[in-house]
C-alpha positions in Angstrom: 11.9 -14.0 -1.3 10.4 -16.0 1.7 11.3 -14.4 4.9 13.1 -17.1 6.9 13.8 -17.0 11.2 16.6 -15.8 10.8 15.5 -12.5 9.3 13.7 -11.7 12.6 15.3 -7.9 14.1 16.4 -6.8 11.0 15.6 -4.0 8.8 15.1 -4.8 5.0 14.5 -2.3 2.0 11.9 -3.9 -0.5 11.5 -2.0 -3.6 7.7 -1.6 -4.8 8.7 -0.1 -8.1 9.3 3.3 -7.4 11.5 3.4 -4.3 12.6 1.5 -1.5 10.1 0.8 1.8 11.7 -0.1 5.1 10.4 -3.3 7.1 11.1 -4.3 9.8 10.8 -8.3 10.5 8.5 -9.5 12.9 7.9 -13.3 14.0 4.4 -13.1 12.6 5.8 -12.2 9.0 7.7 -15.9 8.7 6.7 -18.3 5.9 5.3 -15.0 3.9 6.8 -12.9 0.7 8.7 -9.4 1.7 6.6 -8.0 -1.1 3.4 -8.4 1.0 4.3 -6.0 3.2 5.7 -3.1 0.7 2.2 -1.7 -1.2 3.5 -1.2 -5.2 0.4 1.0 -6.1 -1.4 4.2 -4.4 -4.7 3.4 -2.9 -7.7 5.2 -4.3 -9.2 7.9 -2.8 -13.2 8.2 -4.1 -13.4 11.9 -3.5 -16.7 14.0 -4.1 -17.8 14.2 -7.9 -16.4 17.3 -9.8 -18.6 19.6 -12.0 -20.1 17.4 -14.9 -18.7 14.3 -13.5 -22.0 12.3 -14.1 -26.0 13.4 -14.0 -26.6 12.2 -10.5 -24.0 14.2 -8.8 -25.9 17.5 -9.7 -28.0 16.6 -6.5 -25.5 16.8 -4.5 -23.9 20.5 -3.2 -20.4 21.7 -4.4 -18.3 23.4 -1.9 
C-alpha cells in the first residue's frame, strides 16, 4: 500500500511476517510502500570465527 497525505500523524502496524512494527507517518515517507519501513528479516551479525570455523581463523586469539 502507497502511503497517501492523508496518512501523515498517524500510527500504522505493518506486519513483516512475524509480528506487527509500529510507524509512525512522516511527510518524507509519501509516494513510498509501508513495507519499506518495517525490516521482514534479522540483520546479520559477522561475529568472530568459532573453533574449526575455517584454517585462517587459527591466527587469530579465542577469548
Amino acid at each position: 500500500m502507497v502511503i497517501v497525505p492523508e496518512m501523515i500523524g498517524s500510527v500504522i502496524g505493518v506486519y513483516n511476517g512475524k509480528t506487527f512494527n509500529q510507524i509512525e507517518i512522516k511527510p518524507e515517507m509519501i509516494g513510498h510502500y509501508l513495507a519499506e519501513f518495517s525490516i521482514s528479516y534479522k540483520p546479520v551479525r559477522h561475529g568472530k570465527p568459532g573453533v574449526g570455523a575455517t584454517h585462517s581463523s587459527r591466527f587469530i586469539p579465542l577469548k
